[in-house]
C-alpha positions as CSV (number, residue, x, y, z in Angstrom):
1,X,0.0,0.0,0.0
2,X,2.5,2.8,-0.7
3,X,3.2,4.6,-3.6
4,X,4.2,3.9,-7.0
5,X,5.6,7.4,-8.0
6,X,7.1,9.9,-6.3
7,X,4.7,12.4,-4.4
8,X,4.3,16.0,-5.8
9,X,5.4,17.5,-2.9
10,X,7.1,20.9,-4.7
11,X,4.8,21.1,-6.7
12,X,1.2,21.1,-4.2
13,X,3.2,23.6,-2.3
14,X,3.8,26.0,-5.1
15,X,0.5,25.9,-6.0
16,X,-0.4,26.3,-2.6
17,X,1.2,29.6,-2.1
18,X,-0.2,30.5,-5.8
19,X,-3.4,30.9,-3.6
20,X,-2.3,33.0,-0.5
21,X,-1.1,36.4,0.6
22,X,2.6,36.2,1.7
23,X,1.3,36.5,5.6
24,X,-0.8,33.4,4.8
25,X,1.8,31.3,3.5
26,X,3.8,30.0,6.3
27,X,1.3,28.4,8.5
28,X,2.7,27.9,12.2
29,X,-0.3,25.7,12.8
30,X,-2.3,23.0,11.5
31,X,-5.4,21.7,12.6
32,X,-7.6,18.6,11.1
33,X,-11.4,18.8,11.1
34,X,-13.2,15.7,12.5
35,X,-16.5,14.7,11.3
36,X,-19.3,17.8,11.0
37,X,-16.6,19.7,12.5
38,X,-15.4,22.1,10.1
39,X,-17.1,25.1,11.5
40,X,-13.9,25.8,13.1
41,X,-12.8,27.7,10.2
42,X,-15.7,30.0,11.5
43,X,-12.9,31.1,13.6
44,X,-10.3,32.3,10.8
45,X,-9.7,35.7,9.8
46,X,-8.5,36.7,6.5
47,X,-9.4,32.8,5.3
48,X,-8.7,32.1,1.8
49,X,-10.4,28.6,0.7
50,X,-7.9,26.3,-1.3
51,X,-10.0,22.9,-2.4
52,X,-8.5,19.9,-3.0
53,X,-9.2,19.0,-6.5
54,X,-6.6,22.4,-7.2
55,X,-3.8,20.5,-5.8
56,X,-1.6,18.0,-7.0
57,X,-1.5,14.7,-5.1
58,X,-4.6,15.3,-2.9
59,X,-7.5,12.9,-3.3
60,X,-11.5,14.1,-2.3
61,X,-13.1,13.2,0.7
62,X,-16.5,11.1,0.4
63,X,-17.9,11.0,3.9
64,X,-21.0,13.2,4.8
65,X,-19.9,16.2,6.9
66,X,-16.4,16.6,5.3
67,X,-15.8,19.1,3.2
68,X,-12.6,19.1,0.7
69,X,-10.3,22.1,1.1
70,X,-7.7,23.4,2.9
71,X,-8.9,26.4,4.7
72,X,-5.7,29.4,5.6
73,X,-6.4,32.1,8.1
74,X,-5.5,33.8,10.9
75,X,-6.5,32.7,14.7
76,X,-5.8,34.4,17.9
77,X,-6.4,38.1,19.0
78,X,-3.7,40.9,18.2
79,X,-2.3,39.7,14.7
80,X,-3.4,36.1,14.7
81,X,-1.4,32.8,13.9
82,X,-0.9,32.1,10.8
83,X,-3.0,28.5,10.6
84,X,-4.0,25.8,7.9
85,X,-6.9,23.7,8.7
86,X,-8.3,20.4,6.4
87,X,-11.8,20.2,5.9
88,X,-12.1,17.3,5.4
89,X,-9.7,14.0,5.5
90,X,-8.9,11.1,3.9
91,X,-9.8,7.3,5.5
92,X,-8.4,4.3,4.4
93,X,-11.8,2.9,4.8
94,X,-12.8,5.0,1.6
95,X,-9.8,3.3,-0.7
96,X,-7.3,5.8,-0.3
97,X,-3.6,4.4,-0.2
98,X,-2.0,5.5,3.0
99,X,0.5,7.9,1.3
100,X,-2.7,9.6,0.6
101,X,-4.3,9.4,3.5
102,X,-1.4,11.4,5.2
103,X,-0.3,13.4,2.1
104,X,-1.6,16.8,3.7
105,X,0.1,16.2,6.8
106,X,3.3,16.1,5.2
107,X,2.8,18.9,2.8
108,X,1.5,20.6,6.3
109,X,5.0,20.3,7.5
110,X,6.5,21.3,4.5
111,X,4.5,24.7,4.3
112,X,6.3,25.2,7.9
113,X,3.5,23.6,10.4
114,X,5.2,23.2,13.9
115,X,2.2,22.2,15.6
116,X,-1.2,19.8,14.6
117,X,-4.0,19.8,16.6
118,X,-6.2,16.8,15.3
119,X,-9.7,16.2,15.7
120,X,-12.2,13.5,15.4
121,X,-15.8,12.5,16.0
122,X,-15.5,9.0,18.1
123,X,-17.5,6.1,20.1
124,X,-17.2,6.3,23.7
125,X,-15.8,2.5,25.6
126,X,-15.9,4.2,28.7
127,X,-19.0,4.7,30.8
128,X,-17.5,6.9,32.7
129,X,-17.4,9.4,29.6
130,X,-20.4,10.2,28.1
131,X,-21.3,11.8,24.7
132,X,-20.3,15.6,23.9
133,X,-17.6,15.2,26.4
134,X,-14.4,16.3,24.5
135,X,-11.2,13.7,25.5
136,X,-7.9,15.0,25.6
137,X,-5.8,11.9,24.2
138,X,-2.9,10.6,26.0
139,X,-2.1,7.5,24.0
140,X,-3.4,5.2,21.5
141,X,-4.5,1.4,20.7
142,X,-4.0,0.6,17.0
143,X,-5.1,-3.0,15.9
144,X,-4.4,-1.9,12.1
145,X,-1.1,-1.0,12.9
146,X,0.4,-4.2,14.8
147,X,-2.0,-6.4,12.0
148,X,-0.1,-5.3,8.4
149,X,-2.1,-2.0,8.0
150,X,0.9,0.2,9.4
151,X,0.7,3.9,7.3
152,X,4.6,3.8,7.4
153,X,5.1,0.5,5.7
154,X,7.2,0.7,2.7
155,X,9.5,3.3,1.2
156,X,10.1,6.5,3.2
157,X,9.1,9.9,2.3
158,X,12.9,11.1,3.2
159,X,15.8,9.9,4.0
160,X,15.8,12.2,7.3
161,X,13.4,10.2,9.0
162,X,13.6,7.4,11.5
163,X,13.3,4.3,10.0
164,X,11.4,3.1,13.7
165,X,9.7,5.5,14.8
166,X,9.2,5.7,18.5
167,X,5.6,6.9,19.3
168,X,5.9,6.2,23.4
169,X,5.8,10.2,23.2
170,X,3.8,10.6,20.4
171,X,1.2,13.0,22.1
172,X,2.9,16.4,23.1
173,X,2.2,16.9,27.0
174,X,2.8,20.2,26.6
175,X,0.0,20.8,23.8
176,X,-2.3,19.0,25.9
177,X,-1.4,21.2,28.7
178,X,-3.0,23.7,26.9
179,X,-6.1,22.5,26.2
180,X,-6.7,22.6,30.1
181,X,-5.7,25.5,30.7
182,X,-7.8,26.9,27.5
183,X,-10.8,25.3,29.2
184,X,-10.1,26.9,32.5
185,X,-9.9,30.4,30.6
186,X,-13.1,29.4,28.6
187,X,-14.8,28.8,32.4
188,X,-16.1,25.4,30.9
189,X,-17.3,22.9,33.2
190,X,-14.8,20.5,34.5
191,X,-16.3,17.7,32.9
192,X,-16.4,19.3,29.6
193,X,-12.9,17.7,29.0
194,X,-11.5,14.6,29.8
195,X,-8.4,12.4,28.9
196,X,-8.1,9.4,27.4
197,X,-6.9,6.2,25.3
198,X,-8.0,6.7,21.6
199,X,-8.1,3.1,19.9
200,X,-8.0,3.1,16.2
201,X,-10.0,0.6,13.8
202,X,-10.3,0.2,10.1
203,X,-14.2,0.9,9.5
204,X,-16.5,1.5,7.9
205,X,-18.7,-0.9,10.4
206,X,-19.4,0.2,13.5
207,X,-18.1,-2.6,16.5
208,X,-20.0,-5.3,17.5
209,X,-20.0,-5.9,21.3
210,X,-17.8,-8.1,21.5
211,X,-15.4,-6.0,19.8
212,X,-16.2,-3.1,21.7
213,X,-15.2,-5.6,24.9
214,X,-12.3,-6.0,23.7
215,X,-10.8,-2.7,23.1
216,X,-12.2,-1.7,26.2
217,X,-10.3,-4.4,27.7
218,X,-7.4,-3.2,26.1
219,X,-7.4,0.0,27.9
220,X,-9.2,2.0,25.3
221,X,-12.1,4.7,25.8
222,X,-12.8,6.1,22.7
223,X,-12.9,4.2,19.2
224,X,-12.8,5.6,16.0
225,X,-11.5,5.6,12.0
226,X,-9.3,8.2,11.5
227,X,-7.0,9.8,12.9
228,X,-3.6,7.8,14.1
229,X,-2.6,7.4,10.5
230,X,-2.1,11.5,10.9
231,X,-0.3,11.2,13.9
232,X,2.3,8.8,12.7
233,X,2.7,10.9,9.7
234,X,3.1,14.0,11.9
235,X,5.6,12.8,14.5
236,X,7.5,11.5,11.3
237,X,7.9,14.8,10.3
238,X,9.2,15.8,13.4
239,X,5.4,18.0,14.8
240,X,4.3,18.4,17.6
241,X,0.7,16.3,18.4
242,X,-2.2,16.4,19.9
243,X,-5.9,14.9,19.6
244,X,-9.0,15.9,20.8
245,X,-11.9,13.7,20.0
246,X,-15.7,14.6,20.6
247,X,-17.9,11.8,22.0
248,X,-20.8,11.2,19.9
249,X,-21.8,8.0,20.7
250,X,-21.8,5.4,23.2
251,X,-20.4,2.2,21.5
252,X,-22.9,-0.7,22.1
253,X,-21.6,-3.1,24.5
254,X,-24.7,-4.5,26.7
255,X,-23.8,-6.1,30.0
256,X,-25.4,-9.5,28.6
257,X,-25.9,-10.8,25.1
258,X,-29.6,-11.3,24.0
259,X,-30.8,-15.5,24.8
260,X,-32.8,-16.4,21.9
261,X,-32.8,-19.8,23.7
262,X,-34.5,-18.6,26.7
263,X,-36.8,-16.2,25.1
264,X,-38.0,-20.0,22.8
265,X,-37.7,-21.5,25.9
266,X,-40.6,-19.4,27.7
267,X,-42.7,-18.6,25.0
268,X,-43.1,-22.5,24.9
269,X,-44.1,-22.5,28.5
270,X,-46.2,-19.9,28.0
271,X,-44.2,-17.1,29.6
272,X,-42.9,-14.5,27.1
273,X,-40.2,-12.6,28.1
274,X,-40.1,-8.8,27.6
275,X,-37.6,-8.5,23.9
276,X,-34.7,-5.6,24.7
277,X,-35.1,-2.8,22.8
278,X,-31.9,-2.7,19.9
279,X,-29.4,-0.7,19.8
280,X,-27.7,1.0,16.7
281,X,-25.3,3.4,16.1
282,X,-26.1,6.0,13.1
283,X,-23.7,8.4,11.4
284,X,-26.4,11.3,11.2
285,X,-26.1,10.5,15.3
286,X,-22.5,11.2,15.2
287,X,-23.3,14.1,12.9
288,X,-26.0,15.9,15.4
289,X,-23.7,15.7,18.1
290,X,-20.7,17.4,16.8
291,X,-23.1,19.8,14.9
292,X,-24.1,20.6,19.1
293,X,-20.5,20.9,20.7
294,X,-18.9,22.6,17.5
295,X,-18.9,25.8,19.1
296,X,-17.2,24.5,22.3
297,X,-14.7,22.7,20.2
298,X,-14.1,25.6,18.0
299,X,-13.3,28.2,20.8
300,X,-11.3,25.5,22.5
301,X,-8.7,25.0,19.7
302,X,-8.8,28.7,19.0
303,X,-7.6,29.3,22.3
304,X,-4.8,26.8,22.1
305,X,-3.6,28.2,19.4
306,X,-3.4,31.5,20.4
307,X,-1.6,30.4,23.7
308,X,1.1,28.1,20.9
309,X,3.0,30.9,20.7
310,X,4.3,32.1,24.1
311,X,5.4,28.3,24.4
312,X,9.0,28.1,23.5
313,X,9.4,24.5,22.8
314,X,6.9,24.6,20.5
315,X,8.7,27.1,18.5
């Protein structure tokens, strides 16, 4: 699963800047929009819209509630951070080869990103965090990565990166230091945030309880499709990384599976048991929820990154 040509990268960033006013043109900051979460550009200033289908080597999103353009701007009071934000990834669930699922992040870094701030839309494992809480992650659970499905297999994008890269650190403490503090300055509710295990799957189904048992098991307590592709690809590139996903969902694990032996059993003795009631999960689910917390998610990363830049280290 890697690429047969070499990737455009000179030639996406040209055209790139072809698009933007010089102040635009050396982002500090990148951030990537989860599902119905692009209403964070709402937060740009000066945002010029750059869609994908203008830029060499970029494929086009196909899930509902992602758009497909990179949107530049300007975040922060006084003169703003320079920022690039995708509206919009790529999954491998979709067909895309992984070089393309990560392309942007690397022509991110190229374009002079220090710092990504990932988002996502995910299932909660953890009944202890409920949906709309937004989870500060710590550290993730990859089947697809230890199974053959590894985003860094095969040739490397440069010889300056580690062949094994350690990821032990791959969540910048300091970054997520931020987001607490942000939400102390924001005056949100101490349970608006929480941190967490993120555990990555392949999609497009949904988990079946038992599945959902065993990456809870695992340590896990929030599942979803995206997103630790981007974070290999980033700390490759040397970024700093952090992830914030927003709970829409409780992942259906019930305490007990359903008898359909017992429930024959006693409408043969004349005693009919009361059925459970079924539970789904439903994109449009996942949709309405992050259409609900966008604003708090919005004004959250907003305030990271105006705090970024009176962090040295993240310089």
């Amino acid at each position: 699963m890697h690429a047969a040509t070499p990737l455009p990268f000179s030639e996406t960033v040209a055209a790139i800047k072809s698009f933007l006013p010089e102040k635009l043109q050396t982002p500090r900051v990148g951030i990537v929009c989860g599902s119905g979460l692009s209403g964070l550009v709402e937060s740009f200033r000066e945002v010029v819209i750059v869609p994908y289908d203008k830029l060499p080597g970029f494929a086009k999103s196909t899930v509902p509630g992602h758009k497909s353009s990179l949107a530049f701007g300007l975040l922060g009071a006084g003169e703003g951070v320079p920022a690039v934000a995708m509206l919009g990834r790529f999954h491998p669930y979709e067909g895309h080869p992984f070089p393309t699922v990560v392309y942007p992040i690397r022509v991110m870094a190229r374009l002079g990103v220090k710092s990504m701030i990932i988002t996502n839309a995910a299932g909660s494992l953890n009944p202890n965090i409920p949906v709309g809480t937004i989870v500060v992650i710590q550290d993730h659970l990859a089947l697809p990565n230890l199974t053959g499905m590894n985003p860094l297999l095969g040739p490397q994008t440069s010889p300056d990166h580690p062949r094994f890269l350690p990821l032990s650190d791959a969540y910048s403490p300091t970054l997520r230091r931020l987001a607490f503090l942000s939400a102390h300055n924001l005056k949100l509710e101490r349970s608006a945030l929480a941190e967490g295990v993120y555990a990555w799957v392949s999609g497009p189904t949904y988990e079946t309880p038992a599945e959902g048992k065993l990456l809870r098991g695992g340590g896990a307590d929030v599942v979803g499709m995206s997103t630790v592709p981007e974070v290999l690809a980033a700390r490759e590139e040397g970024l700093n990384v952090m992830v914030m996903s927003l709970v829409t969902n409780f992942v259906v694990i019930p305490d007990k599976y359903r008898s359909i032996r017992e429930e024959v059993e006693a409408e043969l003795a004349g005693k009919p048991l009361e059925l459970p009631v079924a539970q789904v999960v439903s994109h449009d689910e996942v949709l309405e929820v992050g259409r609900e917390k966008a604003e708090v998610l919005k004004k959250l990363v907003e305030s990271i990154v105006e705090l970024i830049p009176t962090i040295p280290e993240l310089q």
